[in-house]
C-alpha positions in Angstrom: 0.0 0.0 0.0 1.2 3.3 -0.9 0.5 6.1 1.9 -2.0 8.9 1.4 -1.6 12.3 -0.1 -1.5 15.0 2.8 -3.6 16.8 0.3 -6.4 14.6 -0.1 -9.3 15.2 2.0 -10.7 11.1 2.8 -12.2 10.2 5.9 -9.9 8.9 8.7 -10.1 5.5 9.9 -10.8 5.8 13.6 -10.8 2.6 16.0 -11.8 3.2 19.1 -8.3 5.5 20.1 -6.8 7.2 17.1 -3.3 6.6 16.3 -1.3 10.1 16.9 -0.5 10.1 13.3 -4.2 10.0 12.6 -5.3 12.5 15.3 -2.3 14.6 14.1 -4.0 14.8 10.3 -7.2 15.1 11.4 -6.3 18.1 13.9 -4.4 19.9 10.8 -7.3 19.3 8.6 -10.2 20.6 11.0 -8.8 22.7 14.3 -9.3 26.3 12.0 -13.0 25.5 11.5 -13.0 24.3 14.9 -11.9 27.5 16.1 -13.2 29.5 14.3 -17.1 28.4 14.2 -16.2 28.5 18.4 -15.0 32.6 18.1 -18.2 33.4 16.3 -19.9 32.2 19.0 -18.6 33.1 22.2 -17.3 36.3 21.1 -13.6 35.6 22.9 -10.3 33.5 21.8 -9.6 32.2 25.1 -13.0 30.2 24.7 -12.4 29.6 21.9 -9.2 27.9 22.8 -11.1 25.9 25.4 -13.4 24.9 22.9 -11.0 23.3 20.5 -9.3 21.3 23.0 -12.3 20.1 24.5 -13.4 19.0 21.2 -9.9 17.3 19.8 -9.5 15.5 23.6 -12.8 14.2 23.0 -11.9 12.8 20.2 -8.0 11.9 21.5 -10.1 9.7 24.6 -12.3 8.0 21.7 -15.5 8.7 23.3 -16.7 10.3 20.0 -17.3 7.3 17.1 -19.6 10.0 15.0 -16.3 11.8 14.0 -15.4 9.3 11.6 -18.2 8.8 9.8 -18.3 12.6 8.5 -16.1 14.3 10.0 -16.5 18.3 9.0 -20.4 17.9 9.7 -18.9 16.4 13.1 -16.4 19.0 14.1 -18.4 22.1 13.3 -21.3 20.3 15.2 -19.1 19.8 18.5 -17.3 23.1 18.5 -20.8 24.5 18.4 -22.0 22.5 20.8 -19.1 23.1 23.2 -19.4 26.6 22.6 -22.8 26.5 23.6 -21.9 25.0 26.9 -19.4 27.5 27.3 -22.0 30.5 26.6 -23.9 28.8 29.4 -21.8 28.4 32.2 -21.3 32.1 31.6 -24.6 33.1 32.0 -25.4 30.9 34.9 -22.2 32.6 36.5 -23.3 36.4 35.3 -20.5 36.6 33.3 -20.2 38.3 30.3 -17.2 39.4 27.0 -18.0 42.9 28.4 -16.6 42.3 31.9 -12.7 42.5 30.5 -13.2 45.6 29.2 -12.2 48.8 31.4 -14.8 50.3 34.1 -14.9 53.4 32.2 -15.1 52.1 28.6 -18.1 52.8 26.8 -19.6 50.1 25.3 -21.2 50.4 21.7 -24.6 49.2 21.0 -22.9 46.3 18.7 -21.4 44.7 20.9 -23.9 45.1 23.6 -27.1 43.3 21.7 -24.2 40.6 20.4 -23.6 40.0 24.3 -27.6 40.3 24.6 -27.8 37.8 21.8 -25.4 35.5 23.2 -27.3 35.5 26.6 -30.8 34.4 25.2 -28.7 31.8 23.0 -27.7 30.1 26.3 -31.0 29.7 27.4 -32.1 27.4 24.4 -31.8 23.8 25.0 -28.6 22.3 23.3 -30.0 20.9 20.3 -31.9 24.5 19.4 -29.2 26.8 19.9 -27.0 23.7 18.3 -29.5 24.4 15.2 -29.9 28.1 15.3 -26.0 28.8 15.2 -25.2 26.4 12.6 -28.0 27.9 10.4 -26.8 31.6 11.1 -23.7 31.7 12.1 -22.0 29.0 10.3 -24.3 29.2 7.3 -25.0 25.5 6.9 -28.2 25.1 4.2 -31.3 23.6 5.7 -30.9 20.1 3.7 -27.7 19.9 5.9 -29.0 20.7 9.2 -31.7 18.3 8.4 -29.3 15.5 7.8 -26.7 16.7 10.6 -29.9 16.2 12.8 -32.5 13.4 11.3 -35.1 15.7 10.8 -37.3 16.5 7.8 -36.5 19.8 6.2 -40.0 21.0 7.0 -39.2 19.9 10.7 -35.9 22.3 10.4 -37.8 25.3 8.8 -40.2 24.9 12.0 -38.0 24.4 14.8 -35.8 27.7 13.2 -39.1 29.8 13.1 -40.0 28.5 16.7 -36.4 29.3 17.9 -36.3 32.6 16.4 -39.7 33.4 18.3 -38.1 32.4 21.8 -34.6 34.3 21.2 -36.5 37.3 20.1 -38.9 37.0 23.1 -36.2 36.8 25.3 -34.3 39.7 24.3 -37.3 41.9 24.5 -37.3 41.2 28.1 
């Protein structure tokens, strides 16, 4: 057998521990969308950071078997999802991006409804802020999203319009 191309993007073989070669490719070929899908959430790179290892020593332990089957639907899935979790343990903890800023700084209103936003994401259940952010954040197309999540793409269009109705209830409070 002839080893793989660097280049070419196959799925990885996992057993139930990755080899570190294997973990090695697989964290070259997917820790920028890791990161990156986890900044756009939380707002900050040190949770970001803390997102991405969570998510690759998940997969390091081999507690996580979906990885291998697709693994790009799986990453950008996790790193939301952990991301979630991180957004709240913040809120349960009345913590917010805005608290490393300077007492005296002003705030803009930008910034202050993405906080706001972020707040009434981390009272959505997993799998509905799991949904909303990979819709509008990471842009995935409802035929994706319905497949990520076994759901009929009439189910997805419903859940999205039902979540949209909660966040914006939630920030007019």
């Amino acid at each position: 057998m002839t080893p793989a191309s660097p280049l070419v993007c196959e799925p990885i073989e996992m057993t139930s521990t990755p080899a570190v070669s294997d973990f090695a490719a697989l964290y070259e070929r997917h820790y920028e969308m890791v990161f990156r899908a986890a900044l756009r959430v939380t707002g900050r790179p040190a949770d970001a950071e803390d997102v991405l290892q969570t998510v690759f020593l998940r997969i390091l332990s081999g507690r996580e078997v979906e990885a291998s089957k697709r693994p790009a639907a799986y990453f950008r899935r996790a790193a939301v999802n952990a991301a979630v979790d991180i957004l709240r343990r913040r809120a349960s903890h009345g913590e917010t991006s805005l608290d490393d800023g300077a007492p005296h700084a002003v705030i803009d209103r930008p910034v202050l409804l993405k906080e706001q936003l972020r707040r009434a994401i981390a009272t959505l259940d997993r799998d509905d802020a799991s949904l909303f952010l990979l819709r509008h954040v990471e842009g995935l197309s409802i035929e994706e999203l319905a497949g990520m999540f076994q759901l009929e793409r009439n189910n997805v269009t419903v859940r999205l319009h039902r979540i949209r109705l909660r966040l914006k209830a939630e920030l007019e409070r």
